[in-house]
N, C-alpha and C positions, 0 to 999 in steps of 0.2 A: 553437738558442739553449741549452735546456737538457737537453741529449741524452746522457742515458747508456746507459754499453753496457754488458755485465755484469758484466767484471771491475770495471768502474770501482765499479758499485752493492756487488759482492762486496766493496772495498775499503773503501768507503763504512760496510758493515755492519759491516766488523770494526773499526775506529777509534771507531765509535756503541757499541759490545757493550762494549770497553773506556773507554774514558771516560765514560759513564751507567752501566753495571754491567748485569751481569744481570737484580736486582733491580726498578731503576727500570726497565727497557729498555722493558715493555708499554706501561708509565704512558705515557713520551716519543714513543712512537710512537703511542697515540690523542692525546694532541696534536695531534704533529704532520698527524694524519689530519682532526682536527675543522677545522686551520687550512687543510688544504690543500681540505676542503670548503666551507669559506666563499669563498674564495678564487674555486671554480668557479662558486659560487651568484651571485657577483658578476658575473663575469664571462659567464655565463649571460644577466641581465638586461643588463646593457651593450649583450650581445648583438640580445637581441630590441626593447629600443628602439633600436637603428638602425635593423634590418630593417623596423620599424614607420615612423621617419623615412622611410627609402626606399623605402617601397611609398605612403606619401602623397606625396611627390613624382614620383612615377612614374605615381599616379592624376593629378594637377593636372596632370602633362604632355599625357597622354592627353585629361584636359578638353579643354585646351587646341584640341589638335589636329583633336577633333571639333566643337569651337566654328565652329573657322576650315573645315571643311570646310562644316558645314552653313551657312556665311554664302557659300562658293563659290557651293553646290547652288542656292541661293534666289535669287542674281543672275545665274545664268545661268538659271533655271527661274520666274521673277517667280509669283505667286497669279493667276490671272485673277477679275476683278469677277465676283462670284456673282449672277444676275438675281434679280430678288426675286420671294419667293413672288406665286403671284395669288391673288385673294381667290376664293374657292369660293360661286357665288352659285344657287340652290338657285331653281326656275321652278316656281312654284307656281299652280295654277289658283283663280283667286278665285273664280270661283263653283261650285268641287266641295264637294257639301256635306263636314260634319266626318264623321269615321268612329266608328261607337261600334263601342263593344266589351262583352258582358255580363261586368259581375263576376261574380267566381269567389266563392262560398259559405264563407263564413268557418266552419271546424269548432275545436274545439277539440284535433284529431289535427290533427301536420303531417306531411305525405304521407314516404314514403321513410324515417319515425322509428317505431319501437316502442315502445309502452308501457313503462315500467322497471317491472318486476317485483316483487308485493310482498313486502313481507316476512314471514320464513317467521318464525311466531310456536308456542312450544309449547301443547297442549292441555289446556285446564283440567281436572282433573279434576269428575266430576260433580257432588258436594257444590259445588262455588266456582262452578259456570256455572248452579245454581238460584239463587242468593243476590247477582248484583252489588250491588256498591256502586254508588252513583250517581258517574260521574265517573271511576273507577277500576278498573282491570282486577286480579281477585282474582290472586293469584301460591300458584300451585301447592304442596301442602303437601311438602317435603323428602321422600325416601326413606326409612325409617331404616334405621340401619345395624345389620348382625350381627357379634359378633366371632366366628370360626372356633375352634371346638374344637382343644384342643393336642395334636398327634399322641399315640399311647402311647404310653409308652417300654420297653422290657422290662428287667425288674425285676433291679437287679446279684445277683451272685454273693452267699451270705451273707457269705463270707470279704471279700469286698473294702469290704462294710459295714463293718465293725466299723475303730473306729478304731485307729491305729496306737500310740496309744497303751497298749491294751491285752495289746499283744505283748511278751513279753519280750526284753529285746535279748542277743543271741549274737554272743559272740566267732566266727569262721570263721578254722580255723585248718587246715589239712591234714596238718599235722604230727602235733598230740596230739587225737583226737578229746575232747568236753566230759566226758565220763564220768572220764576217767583224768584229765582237768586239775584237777577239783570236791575228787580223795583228794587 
């Protein structure tokens, strides 16, 4: 239907080249690229709701087909009557005396479980474990802390002491040493 071959598109581009111009030529051609991708974008869905039309009609076939098979299968193979359970009747001798059994000793461990373990609590120091409070567990006095003496530094140079602004500023010149510049 819409089948070009090269020359024709060759022809194609040089009639587009002259009649848009050079200038417009980018502009016309994303255009015409954005148009011709809407275009597929449509056609793309068109696409797959059919493929989706025909694959639910091709399901509801197949229903179909298995419907009417297993309506075959069941009239030629009928359910046969399932007999009914019998009831489970249990011969018990009436005059066996009852059975006992010694209860088991109620602990407050239950077997096959361990103890959870307590908790690990820090050591009072001496002074807090003479002196409780009633009701209240004394809390340890803080460590104190030290601050760390500040490295030595070794002592600058005298020269680098002094400040710069005590220096006189010199011209450097290689040409006229300062002596012969001063006459």
């Amino acid at each position: 239907m819409l089948d070009f071959n090269a020359p024709e598109f060759l022809v194609v581009a040089i009639v587009a080249l002259i009649v848009i111009g050079p200038k417009d030529l980018p502009k016309a051609m994303r255009f015409v690229g954005k148009w011709f991708g809407k275009a597929r974008a449509v056609t793309r869905q068109f696409r797959s709701g059919f493929d989706a039309m025909v694959r639910e009609a091709e399901l509801a076939e197949l229903e179909k087909q298995w419907a009417a098979e297993n309506a075959r299968i069941m009239s030629e193979h009928p359910p046969a009557a399932l007999p009914a359970p019998e009831a489970e009747v249990h011969h018990l001798a009436e005059d066996a005396p009852p059975v006992m059994v010694e209860q088991p000793a109620i602990t407050g461990e239950t077997p096959g479980v361990s103890a959870p373990k307590p908790k690990r609590t820090r050591k009072a120091p001496a002074a807090a474990a003479e002196a409780p409070v009633a009701g209240k567990v004394a809390k340890a006095a803080p460590k104190p802390r030290t601050r760390k003496a500040p490295a030595a530094v070794a002592p600058a140079p005298a020269e680098a002491a002094k400040p710069a602004a005590n220096k006189p500023r010199t011209r450097k010149s290689s040409a006229v040493p300062p002596a012969e510049a001063a006459e």
